[in-house]
N, C-alpha and C positions, 0 to 999 in steps of 0.2 A: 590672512587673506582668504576669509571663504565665501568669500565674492564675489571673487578672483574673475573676470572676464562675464560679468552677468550685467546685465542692465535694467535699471527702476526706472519708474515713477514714484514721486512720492507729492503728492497732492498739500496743500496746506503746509510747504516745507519750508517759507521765508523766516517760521518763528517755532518757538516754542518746540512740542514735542516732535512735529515734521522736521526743524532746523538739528536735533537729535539724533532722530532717526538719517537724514543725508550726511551728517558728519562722518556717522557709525559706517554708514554702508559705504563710501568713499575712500575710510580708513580701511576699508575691508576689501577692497580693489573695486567697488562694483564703481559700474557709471551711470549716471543719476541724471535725471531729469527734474530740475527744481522747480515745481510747478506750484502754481500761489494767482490770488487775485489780486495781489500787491507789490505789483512789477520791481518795486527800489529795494522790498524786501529781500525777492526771489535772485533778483541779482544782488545781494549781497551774498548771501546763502552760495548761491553758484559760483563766485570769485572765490569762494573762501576753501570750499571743497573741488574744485576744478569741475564743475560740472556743466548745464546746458541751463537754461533758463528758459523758463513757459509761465506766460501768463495768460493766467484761467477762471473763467469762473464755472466751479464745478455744478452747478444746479443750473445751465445753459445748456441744449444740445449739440448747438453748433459748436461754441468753445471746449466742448469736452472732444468731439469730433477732430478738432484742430488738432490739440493737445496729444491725441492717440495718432494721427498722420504724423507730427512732428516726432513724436518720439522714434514711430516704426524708419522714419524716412532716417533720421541720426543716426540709429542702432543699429536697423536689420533686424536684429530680432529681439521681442522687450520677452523680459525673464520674472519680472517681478512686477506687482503693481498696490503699490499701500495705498488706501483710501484713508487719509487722516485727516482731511480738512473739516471742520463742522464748527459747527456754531449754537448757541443758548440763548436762553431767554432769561429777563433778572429772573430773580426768585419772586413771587407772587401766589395766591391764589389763583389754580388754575383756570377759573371761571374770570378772571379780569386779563388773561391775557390776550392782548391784539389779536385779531384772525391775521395782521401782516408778520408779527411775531411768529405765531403758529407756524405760517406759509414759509419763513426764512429758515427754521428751523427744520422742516422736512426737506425742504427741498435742498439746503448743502447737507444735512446728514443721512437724508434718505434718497433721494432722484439722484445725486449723484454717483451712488452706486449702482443703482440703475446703468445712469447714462454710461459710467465707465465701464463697466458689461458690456453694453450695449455696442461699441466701437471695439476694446479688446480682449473681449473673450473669443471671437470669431477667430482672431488671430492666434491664443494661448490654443485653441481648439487644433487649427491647422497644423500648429507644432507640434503638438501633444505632449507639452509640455509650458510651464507655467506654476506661480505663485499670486496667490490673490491674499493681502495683510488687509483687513478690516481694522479700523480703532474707532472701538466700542467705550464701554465705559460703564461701572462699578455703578453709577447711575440706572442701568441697565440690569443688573443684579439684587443690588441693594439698595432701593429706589428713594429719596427724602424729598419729606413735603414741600410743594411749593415749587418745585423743579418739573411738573407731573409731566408737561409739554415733551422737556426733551430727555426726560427719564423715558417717555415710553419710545420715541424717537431710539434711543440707543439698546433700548429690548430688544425692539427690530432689528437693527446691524445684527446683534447675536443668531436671531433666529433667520435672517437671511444668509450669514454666514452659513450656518449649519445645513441649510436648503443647497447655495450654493459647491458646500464641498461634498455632499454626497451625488449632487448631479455632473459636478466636473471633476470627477472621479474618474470614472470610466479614459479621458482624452488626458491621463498624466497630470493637471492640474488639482494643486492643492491651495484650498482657504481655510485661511482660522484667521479669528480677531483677537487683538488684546483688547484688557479692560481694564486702565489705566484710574486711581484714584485722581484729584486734581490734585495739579502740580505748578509748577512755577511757570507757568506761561500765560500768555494775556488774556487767556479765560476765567483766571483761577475769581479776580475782582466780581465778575459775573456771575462767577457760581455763589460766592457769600455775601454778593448783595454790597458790601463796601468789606473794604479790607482794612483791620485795623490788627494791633497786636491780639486784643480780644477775644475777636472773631479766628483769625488764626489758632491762636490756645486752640481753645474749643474744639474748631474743626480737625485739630492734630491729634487731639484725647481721643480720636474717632477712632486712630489710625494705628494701633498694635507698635508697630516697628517706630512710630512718634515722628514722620516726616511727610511731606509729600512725595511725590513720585516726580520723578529730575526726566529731565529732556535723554539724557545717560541713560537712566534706566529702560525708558523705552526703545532707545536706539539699540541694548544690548538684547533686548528680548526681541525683539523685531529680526535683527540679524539673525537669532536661532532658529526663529520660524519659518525665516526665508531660505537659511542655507540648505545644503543638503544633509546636513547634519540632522535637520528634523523631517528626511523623506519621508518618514512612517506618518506623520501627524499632520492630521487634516479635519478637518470642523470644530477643533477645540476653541475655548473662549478666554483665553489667559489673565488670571488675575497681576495685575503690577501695581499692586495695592496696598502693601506693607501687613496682610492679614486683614485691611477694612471692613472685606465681604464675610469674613468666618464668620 
């Protein structure tokens, strides 16, 4: 239970690595706001872990505005807040992708962090206390061709993390990101362009420890970084990558 009476957000949680991360931190006492732009998802996730259900679209300012009232208005006071939702573009040459690609792809993996700053830092500030979980991405570190749009998209997360935890330092709040290899959620198609045994192989020869990275995985590393087991650590950018990045 080192959750035990905390409250989240967790952005992008109907599926995949958010639908991990809410299971984990449920299991872990906390209370969870299942927040998603795909309402039937978000309430399944929410029935499943006892939790609140929000549907959002985090590159909106108004809906992100909503989303940060509902949560304060439920909880009283939010303790945690993971920014996981984001989105990619296929693989391509960077020069043939959309400007509306381009546009989708900063604005759920970058303005959203933005906007959710923008509504609940004011509030982590007034308490002087808070957690802020970035999910960045190995993309971001160790960049491949063809990705270049939202490889550099996830550079940023890291480097706004680090901006971030050195300024909300001072008011008790701490951020770090993880940097998650893909993994078995419904981006993973998007990132290899089509999914085939093949294409799999290959992209797992990548990958040291020979697996992707599970919805588990990140829901276990998330937990540490949120509890107070990890007070001391604040700007770090965690690899959950099976060694991808050495």
């Amino acid at each position: 239970m080192r959750l035990k009476g905390k409250s989240a957000i967790i952005t992008g949680a109907g599926s995949g690595f958010g639908a991990g991360m809410a299971r984990k931190f449920a299991a872990e006492g906390a209370r969870v706001l299942v927040a998603d732009i795909n309402t039937d998802a978000a309430a399944d996730i929410a029935k499943e872990v006892g939790g609140i259900i929000c549907t959002v679209d985090v590159a909106n300012g108004d809906s992100v505005a909503a989303m940060a009232a509902q949560a304060i208005a439920e909880f009283g006071q939010l303790d945690i807040l993971v920014n996981n939702a984001g989105v990619t573009h296929l693989p391509a040459p960077m020069e043939t992708i959309s400007e509306d690609d381009f546009d989708r792809v900063l604005n759920v993996n970058m303005r959203s962090i933005y906007l959710t700053a923008k509504h609940l830092v004011p509030h982590m500030k007034a308490n002087r206390a808070g957690v802020i979980l970035n999910i960045a991405s190995t993309a971001g570190v160790s960049p491949r061709p063809n990705l270049n749009w939202y490889n550099a998209s996830k550079g940023w997360v890291i480097t706004a993390t680090k901006t971030m935890a050195v300024e909300l330092a001072p008011f008790g709040v701490r951020v770090n990101a993880l940097n998650p290899v893909a993994g078995e959620t419904p981006l993973l198609k998007s990132f290899m362009g089509e999914d085939t045994p093949e294409i799999r192989a290959k992209f797992i020869s990548t990958i040291p420890l020979g697996r992707f990275s599970t919805p588990e995985d990140m829901g276990n590393a998330a937990c540490f970084l949120c509890s107070d087991e990890a007070s001391m650590i604040t700007g770090v950018a965690m690899e959950v990558d099976g060694g991808r990045c050495i």
